[in-house]
C-alpha positions as CSV (number, residue, x, y, z in Angstrom):
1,X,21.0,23.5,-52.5
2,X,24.6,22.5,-52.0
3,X,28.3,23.7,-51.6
4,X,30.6,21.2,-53.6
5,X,33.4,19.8,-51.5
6,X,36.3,18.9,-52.3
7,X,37.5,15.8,-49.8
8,X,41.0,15.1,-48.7
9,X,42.0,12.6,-46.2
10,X,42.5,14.9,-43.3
11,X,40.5,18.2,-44.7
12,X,37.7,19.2,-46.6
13,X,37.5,22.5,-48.9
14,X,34.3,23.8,-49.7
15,X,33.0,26.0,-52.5
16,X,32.3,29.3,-52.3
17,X,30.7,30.4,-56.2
18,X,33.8,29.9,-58.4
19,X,36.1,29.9,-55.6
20,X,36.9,27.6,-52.3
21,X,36.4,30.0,-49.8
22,X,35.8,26.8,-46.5
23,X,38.4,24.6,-44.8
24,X,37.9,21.8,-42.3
25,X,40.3,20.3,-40.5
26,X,38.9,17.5,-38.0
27,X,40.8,15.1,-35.6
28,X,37.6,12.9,-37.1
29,X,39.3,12.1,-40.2
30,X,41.8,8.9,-39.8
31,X,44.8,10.0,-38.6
32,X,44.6,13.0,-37.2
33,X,44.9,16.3,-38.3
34,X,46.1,17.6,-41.8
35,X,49.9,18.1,-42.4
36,X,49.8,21.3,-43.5
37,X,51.2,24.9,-42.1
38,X,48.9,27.6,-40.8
39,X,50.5,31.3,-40.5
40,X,49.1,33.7,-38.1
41,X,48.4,37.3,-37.7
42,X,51.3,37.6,-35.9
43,X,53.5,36.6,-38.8
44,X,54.4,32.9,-37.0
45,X,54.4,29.6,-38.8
46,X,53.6,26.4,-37.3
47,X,52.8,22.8,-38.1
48,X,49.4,22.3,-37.6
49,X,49.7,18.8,-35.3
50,X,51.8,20.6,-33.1
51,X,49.9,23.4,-32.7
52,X,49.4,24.3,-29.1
53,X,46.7,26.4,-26.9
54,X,48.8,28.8,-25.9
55,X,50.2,29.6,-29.5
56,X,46.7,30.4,-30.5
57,X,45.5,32.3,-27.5
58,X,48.4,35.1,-28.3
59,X,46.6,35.2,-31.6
60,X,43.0,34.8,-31.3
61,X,40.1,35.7,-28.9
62,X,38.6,33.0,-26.6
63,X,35.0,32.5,-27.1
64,X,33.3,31.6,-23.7
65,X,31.0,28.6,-23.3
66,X,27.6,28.9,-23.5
67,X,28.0,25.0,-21.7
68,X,30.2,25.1,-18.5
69,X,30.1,21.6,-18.8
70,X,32.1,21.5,-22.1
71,X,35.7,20.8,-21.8
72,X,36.7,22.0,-25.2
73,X,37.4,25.7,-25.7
74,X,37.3,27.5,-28.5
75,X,39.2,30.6,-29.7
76,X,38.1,32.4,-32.8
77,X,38.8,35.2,-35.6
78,X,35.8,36.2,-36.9
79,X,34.3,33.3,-38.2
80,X,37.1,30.8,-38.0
81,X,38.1,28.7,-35.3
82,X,39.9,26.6,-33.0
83,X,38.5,23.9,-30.7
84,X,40.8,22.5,-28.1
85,X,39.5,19.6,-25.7
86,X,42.1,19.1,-22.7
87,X,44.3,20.8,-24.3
88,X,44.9,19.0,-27.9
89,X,43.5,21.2,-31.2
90,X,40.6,19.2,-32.5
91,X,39.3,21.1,-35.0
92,X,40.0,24.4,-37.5
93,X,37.8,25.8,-39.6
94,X,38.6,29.0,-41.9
95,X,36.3,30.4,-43.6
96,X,37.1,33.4,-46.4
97,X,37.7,36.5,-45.6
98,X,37.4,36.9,-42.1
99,X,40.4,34.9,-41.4
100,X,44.0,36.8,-40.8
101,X,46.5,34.1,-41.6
102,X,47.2,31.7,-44.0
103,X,47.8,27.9,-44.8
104,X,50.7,26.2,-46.6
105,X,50.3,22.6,-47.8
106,X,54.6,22.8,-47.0
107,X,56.8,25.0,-44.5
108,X,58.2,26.8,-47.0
109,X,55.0,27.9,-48.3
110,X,53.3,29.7,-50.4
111,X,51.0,30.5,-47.4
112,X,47.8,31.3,-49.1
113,X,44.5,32.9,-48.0
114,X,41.4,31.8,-48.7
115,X,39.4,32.2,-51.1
116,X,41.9,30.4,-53.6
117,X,40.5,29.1,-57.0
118,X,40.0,25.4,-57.6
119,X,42.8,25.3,-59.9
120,X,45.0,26.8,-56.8
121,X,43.7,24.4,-54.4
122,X,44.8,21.1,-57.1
123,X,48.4,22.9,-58.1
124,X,49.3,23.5,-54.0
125,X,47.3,20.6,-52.2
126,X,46.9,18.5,-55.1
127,X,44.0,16.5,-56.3
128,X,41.2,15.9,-53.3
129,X,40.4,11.9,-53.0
130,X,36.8,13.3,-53.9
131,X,34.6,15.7,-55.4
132,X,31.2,15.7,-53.6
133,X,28.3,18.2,-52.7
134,X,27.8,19.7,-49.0
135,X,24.1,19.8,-48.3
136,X,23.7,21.7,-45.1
137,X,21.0,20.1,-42.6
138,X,17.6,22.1,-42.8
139,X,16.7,23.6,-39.7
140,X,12.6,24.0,-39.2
């Protein structure tokens, strides 16, 4: 069983039932991360590439490596998170409803929360590069 996906060039949105209710974004994908805004509890709006450590420390609680060895850290809000290494954001994840702020795919918004409906995610991100299906690896 799968979630589908839809693919961007710098993010993935996954389904959630009818609605997408998982983003990725990944310093993985070419090019860094996504252009997009992210608002945070705290009401402040920022580009995500410039998004800096100490931005999302005054709104999100630092999880502590279970590997001192690790140099990324990683601060969180419920479920969703961001993973620094030496002090550059490599990856976001938001996941629906446990997140408290928003993305915008421009500054001037509309900041949305997820979940959002497909037809949401086209009209304010426009068509993904890709419609796939997410299998998750099976753990024995």
């Amino acid at each position: 069983m799968g979630f589908p996906e839809a693919n961007y060039p710098k993010m993935v949105f996954w389904e959630n039932s009818s609605e997408v209710g998982f983003v990725e974004f990944n310093t993985s994908k070419p090019a860094g991360l996504a252009e997009v805004y992210v608002e945070f509890p705290d009401g402040s709006r920022h580009f995500l590439p410039d998004v800096t450590e100490d931005v999302v420390a005054k709104n999100l609680e630092k999880m502590i490596s279970v590997d001192p060895n690790t140099p990324d850290t990683t601060y969180r809000d419920g479920l969703s998170r961001f993973v620094f290494k030496d002090g550059k954001l490599q990856r976001l994840k938001i996941e629906a409803g446990l997140a408290t702020w928003k993305i915008a795919a421009k500054e001037e918004g509309p900041y949305l929360a997820l979940p959002i409906s497909k037809a949401d995610l086209v009209k304010h991100f426009g068509e993904p590069d890709s419609w796939d299906v997410y299998v998750p690896p099976r753990v024995p």
